[in-house]
Backbone bond lengths (Angstrom), bond angles and torsions (degrees), N, CA, C in turn:
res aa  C-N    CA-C-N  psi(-1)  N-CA   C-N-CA  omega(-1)  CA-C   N-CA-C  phi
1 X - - - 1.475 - - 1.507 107.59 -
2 X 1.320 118.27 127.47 1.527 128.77 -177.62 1.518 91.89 -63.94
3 X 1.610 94.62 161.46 1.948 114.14 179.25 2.076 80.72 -104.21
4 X 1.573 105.98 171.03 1.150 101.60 175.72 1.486 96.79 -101.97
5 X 1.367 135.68 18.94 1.044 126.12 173.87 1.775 104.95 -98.28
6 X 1.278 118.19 -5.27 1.388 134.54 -174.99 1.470 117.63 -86.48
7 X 1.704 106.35 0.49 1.577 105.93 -141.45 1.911 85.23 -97.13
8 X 1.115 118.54 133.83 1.474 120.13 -165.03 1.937 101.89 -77.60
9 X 1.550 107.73 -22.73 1.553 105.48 -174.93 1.281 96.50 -63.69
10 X 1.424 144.85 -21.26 1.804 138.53 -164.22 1.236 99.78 -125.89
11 X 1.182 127.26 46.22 1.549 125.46 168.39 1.645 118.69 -93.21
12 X 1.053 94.34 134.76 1.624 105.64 -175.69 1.461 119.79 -86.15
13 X 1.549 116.94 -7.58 1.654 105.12 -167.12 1.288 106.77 -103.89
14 X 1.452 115.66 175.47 1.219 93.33 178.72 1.381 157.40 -99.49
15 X 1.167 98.49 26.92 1.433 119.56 -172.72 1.971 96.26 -76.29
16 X 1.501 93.04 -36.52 1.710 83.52 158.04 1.615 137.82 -96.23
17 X 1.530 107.94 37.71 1.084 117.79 179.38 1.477 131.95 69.18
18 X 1.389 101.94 28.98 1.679 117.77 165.99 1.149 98.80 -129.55
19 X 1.832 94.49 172.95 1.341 102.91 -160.18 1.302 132.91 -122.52
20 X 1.638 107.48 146.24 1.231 115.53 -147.11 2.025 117.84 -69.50
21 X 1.133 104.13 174.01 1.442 112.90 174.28 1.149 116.98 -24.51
22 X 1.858 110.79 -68.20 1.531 130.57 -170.30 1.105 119.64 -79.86
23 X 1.593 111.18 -8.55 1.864 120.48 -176.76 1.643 116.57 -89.78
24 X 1.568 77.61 133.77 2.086 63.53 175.83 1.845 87.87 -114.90
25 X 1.430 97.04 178.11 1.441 103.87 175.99 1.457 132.64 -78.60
26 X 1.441 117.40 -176.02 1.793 95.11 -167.76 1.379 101.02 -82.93
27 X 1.767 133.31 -15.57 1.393 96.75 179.32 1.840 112.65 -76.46
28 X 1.222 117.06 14.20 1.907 98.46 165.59 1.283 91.30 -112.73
29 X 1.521 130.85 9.43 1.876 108.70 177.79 2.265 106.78 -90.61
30 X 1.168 89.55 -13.40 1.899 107.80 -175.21 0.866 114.79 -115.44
31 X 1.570 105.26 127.82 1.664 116.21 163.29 1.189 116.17 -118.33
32 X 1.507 110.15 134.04 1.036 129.35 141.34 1.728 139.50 30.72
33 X 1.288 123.53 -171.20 1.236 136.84 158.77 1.360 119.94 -107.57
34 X 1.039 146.80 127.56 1.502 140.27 -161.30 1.822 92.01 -69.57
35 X 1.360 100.06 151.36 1.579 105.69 175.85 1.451 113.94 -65.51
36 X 1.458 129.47 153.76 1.085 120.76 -178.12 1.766 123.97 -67.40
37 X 1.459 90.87 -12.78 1.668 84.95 170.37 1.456 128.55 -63.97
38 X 1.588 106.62 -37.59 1.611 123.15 179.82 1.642 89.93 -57.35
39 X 1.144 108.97 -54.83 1.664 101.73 -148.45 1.649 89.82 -85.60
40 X 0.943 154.60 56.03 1.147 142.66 128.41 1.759 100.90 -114.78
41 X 0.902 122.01 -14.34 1.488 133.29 175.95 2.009 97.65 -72.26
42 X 0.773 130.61 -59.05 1.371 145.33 145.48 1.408 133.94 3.10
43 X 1.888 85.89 -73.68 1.927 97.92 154.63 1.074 131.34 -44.37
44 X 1.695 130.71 -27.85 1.227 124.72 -145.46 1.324 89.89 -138.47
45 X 1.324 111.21 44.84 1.382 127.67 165.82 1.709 99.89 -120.21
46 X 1.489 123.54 146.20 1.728 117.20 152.72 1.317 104.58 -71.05
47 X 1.583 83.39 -158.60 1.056 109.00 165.79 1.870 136.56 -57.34
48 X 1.271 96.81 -44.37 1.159 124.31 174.96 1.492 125.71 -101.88
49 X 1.491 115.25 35.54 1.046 148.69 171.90 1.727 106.22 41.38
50 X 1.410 112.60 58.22 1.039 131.30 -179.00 1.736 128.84 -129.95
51 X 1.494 123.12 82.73 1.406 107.37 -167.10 1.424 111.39 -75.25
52 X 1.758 86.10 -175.68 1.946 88.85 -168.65 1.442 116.87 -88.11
53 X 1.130 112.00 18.89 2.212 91.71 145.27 1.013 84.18 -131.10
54 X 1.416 144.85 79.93 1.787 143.23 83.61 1.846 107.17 -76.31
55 X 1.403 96.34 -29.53 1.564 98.60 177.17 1.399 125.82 -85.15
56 X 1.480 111.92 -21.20 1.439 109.04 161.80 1.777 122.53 -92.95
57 X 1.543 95.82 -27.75 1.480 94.69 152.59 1.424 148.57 -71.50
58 X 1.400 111.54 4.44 1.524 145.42 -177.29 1.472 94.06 -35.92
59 X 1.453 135.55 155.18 1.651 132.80 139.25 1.479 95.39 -75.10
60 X 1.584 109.24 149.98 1.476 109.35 157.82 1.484 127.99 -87.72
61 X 1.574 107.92 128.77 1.481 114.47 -167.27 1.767 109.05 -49.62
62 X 1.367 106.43 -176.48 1.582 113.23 155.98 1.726 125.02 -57.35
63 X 1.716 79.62 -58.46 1.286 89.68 -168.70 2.199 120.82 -65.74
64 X 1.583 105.96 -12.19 1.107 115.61 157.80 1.154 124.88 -71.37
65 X 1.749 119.86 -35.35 1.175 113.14 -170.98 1.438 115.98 -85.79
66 X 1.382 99.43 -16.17 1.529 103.67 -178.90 1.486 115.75 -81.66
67 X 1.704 114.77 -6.28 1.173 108.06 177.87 1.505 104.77 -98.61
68 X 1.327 120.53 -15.15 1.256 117.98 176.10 1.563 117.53 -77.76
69 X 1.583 106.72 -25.64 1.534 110.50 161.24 1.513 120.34 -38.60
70 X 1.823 98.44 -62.56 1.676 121.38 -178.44 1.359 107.77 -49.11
71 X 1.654 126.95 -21.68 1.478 111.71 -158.94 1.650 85.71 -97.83
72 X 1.195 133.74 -35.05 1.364 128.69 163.09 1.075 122.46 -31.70
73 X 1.113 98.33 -89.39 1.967 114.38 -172.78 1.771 97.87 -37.41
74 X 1.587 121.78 -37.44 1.553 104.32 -161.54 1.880 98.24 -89.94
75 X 1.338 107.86 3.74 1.480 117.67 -178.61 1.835 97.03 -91.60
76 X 1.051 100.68 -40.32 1.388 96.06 168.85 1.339 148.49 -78.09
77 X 1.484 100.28 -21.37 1.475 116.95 175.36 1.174 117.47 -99.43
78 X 1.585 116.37 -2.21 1.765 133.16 155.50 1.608 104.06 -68.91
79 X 1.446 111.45 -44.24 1.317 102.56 -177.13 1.683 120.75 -77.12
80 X 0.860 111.98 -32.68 1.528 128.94 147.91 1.346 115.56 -29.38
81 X 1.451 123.12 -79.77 0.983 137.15 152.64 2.034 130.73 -11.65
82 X 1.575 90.78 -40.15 1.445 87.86 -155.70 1.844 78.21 -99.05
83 X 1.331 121.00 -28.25 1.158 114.70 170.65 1.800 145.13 -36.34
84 X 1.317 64.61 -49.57 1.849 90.91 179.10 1.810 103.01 -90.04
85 X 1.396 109.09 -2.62 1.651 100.84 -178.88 1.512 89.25 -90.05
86 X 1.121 129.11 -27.45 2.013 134.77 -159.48 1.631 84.52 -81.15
87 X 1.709 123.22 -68.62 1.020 123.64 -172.45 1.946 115.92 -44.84
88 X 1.705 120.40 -38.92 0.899 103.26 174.61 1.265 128.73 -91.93
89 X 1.581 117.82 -8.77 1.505 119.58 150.98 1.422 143.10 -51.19
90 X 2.151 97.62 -40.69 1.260 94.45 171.65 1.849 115.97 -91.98
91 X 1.589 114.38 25.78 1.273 125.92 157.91 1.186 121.21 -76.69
92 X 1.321 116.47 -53.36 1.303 144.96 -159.95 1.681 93.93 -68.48
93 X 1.281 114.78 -42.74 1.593 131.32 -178.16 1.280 101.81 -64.09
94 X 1.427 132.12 -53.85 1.403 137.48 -155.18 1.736 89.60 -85.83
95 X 0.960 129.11 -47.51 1.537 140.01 -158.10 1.750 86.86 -59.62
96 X 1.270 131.37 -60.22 0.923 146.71 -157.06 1.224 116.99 -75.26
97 X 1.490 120.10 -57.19 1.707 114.59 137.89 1.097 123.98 -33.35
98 X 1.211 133.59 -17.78 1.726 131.56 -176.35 1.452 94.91 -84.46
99 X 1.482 102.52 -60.45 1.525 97.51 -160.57 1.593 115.41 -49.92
100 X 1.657 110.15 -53.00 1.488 132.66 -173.10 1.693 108.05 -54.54
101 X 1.426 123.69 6.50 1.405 131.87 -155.64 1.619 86.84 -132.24
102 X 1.226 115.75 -57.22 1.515 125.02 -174.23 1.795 98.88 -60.29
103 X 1.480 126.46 -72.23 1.040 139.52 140.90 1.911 118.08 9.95
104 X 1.295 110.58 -50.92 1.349 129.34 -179.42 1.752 99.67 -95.72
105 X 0.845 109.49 -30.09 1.916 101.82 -171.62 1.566 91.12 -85.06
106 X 1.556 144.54 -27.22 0.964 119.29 -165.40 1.498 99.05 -111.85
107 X 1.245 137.48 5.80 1.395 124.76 145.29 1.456 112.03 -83.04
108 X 1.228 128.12 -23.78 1.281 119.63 167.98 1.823 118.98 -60.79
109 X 0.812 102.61 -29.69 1.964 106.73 -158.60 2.155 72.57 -79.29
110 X 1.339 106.01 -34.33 2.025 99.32 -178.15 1.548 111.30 -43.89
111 X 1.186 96.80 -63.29 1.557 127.00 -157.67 1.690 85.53 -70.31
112 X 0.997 132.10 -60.57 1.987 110.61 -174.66 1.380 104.20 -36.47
113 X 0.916 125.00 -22.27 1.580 116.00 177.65 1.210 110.36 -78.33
114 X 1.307 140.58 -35.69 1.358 145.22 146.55 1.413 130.63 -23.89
115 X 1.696 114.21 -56.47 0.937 136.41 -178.13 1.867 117.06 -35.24
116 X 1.471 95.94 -76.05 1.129 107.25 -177.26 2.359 115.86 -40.59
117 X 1.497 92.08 -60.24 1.210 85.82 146.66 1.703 162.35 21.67
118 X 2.044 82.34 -94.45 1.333 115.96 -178.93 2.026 100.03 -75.67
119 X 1.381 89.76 -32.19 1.924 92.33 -174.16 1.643 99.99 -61.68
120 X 1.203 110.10 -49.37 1.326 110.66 169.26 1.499 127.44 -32.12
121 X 1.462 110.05 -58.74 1.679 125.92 176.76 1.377 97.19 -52.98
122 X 1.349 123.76 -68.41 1.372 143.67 -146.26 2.357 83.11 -67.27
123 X 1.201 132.67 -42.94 1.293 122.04 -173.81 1.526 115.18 -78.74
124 X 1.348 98.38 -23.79 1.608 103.12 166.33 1.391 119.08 -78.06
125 X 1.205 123.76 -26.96 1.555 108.18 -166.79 1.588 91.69 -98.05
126 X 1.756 132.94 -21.45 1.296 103.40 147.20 1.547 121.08 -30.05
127 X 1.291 107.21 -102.22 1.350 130.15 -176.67 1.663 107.95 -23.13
128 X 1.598 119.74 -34.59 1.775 99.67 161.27 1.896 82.02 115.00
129 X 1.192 119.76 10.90 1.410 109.99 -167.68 1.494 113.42 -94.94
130 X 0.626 116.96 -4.87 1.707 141.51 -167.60 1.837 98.81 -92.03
131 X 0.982 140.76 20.41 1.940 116.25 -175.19 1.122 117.61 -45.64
132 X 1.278 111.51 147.51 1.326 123.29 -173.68 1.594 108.23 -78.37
133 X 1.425 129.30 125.14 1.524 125.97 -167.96 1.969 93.35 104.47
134 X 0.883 119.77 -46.67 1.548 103.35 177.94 1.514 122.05 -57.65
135 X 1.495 115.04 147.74 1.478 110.51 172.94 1.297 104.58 -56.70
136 X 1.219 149.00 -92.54 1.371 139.07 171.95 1.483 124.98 -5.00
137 X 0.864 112.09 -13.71 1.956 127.39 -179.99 2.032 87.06 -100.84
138 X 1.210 96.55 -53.97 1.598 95.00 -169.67 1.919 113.56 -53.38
139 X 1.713 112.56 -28.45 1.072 115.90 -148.36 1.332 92.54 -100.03
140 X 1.425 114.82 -27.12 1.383 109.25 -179.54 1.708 103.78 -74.94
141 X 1.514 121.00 -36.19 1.498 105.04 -176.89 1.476 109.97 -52.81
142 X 1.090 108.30 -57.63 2.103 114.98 -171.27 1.341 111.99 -59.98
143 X 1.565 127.22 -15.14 1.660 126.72 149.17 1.430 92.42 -57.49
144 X 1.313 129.07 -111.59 1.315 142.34 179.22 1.553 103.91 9.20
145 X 1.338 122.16 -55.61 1.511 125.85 -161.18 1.584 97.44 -72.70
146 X 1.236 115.70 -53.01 1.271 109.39 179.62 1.323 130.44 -56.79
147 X 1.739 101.58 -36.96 1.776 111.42 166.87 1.884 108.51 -24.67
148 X 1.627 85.64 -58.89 1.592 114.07 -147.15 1.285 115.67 -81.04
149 X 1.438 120.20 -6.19 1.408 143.11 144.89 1.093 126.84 -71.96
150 X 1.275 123.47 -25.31 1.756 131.19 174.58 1.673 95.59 -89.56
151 X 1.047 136.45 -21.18 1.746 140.24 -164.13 1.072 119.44 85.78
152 X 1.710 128.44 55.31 1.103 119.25 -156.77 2.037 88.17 -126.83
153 X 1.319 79.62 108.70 1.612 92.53 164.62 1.373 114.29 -104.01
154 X 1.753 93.93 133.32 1.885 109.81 164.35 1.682 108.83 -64.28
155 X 1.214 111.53 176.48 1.790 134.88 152.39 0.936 95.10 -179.23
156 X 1.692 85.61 159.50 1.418 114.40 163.84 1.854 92.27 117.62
157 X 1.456 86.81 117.25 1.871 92.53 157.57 1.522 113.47 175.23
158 X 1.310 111.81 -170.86 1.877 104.90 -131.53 1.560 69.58 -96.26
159 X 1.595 91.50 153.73 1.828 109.76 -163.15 1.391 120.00 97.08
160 X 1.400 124.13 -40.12 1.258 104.05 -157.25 1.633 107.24 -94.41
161 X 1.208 120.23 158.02 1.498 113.09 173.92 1.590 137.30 -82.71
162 X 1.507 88.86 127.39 1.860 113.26 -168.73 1.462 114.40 -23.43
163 X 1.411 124.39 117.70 1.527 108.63 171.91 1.396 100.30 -150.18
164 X 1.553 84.43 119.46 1.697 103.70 -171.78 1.552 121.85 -59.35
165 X 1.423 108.95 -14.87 1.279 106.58 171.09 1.623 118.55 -65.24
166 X 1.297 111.08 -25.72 1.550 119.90 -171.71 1.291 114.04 -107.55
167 X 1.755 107.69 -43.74 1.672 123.90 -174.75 1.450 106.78 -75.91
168 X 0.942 101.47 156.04 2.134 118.74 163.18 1.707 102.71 -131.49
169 X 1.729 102.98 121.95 1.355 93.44 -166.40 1.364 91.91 -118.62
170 X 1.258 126.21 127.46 1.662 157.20 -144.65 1.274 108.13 -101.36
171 X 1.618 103.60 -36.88 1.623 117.61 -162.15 1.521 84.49 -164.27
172 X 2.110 97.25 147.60 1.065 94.64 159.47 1.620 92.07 -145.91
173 X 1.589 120.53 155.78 0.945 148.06 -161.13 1.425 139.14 -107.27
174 X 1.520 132.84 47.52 1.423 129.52 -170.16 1.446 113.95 -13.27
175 X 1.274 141.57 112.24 1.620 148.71 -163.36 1.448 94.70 -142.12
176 X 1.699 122.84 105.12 1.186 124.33 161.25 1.669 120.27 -57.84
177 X 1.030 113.47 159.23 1.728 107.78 -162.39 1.317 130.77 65.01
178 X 1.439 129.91 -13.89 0.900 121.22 162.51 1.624 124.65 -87.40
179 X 1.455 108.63 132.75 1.619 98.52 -167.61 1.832 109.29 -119.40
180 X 1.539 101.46 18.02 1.701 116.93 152.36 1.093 110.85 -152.52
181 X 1.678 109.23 166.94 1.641 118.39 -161.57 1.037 90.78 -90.17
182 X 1.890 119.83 136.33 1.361 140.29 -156.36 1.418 83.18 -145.43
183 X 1.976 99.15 151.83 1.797 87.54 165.45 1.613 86.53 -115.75
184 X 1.166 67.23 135.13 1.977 126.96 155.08 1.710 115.69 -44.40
185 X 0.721 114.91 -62.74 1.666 148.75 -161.99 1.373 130.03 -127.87
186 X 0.876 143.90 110.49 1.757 136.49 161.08 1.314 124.10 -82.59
187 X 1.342 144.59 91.98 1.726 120.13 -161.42 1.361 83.49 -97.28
188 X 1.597 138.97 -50.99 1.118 120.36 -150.67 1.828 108.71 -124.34
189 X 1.238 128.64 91.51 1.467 117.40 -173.00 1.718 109.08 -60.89
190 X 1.732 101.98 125.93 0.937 109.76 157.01 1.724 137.37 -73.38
191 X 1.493 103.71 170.71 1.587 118.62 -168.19 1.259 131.93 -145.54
192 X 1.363 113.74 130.67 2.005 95.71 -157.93 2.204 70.91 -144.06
193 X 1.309 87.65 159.09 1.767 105.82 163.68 1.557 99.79 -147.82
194 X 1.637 92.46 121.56 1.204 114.91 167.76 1.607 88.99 69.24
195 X 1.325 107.44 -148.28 1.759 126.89 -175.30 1.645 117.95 -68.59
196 X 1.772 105.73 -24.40 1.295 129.16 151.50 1.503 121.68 -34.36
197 X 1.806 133.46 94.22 1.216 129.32 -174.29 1.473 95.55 -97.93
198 X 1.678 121.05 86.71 1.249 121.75 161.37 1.197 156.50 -63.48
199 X 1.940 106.56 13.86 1.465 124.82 -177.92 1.727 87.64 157.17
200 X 1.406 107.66 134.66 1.099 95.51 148.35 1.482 131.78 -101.62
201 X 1.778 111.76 -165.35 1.653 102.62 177.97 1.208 119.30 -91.09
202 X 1.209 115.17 124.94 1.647 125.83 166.00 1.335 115.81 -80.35
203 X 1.568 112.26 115.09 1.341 140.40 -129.59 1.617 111.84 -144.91
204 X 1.282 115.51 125.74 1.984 106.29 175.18 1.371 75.73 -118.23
205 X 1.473 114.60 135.67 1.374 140.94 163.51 1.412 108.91 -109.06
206 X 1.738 109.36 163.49 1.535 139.56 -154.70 1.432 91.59 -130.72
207 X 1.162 126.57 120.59 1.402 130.98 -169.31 1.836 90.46 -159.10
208 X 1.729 90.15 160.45 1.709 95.97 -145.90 1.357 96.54 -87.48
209 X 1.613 111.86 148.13 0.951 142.94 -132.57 1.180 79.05 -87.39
């Protein structure tokens, strides 16, 4: 006769599927989800389990600093660079003004030989000696043309106002009504080429009475 402690349907060990001495059950064998505090602690980690002020607090390596050296020096030798391009432009500028000045002084020292000349034309066609259709009318135009091909501009004439930088005043003239020095007179028309002041005008001015 079976004991009812014999009866295999109420067995406790585990060969019938309860549990043993050393076993605990599955809620202490499983965990969970980490709390949300860990895992936001988590985020603000990389990859390399490093957040960002360990990453902005970093020392900088060699090999960074040495590339930050390289970005210098080529920041500097651009500026260098652009330096000496200004310096040889505004050479090239000045060089060139020299010449275009030199250039003008030695067609000028030409043209004084002209001058005398042109005073000539300029006393004849007063005086009426010059007709137009005469060879002498002809010879004085092709002086003139040539003046005016080298860049040789006249001034100076009666009306316009006296300026000593250009005029030479020979004579001057008490002229009631006039209330600035005007010339009066032209005896000698002046001549400059280019920046070249090649004589000035000899001039009797009207200055107030």
């Amino acid at each position: 006769m079976a004991h009812k402690d014999d009866d295999p349907s109420t067995g406790s060990g585990p060969e019938y599927g309860g549990a043993g001495p050393d076993e605990t059950g599955p809620e202490e064998n499983t965990s969970g989800p980490a709390p949300s505090g860990e895992q936001s602690e988590t985020q603000d980690v990389d990859a390399e389990g490093l957040t960002i002020d360990d990453i902005l607090g970093a020392e900088q390596t060699p090999e960074a600093a040495a590339e930050g050296a390289s970005s210098d020096k080529e920041a500097s030798l651009l500026i260098d660079l652009k330096r000496l391009q200004a310096e040889y432009a505004n050479y090239r500028r000045r060089t060139e003004e020299q010449r275009e000045r030199e250039i003008e002084r030695a067609k000028g020292e030409a043209v004084k030989g002209l001058l005398p000349v042109m005073d000539d034309l300029d006393r004849a066609v007063k005086h009426g000696d010059l007709v137009e259709g005469t060879p002498f009318a002809a010879i004085g135009d092709k002086v003139r043309a040539v003046a005016e091909r080298l860049g040789v501009v006249s001034y100076g004439a009666v009306g316009d106002v006296f300026d000593p930088q250009q005029h030479e005043a020979i004579f001057q003239a008490p002229t009631p009504g006039v209330t600035e020095t005007t010339i009066l007179e032209v005896v000698e028309v002046g001549y400059r080429l280019g920046s070249v002041e090649l004589r000035p005008a000899k001039v009797v001015v009207a200055v107030p009475a």
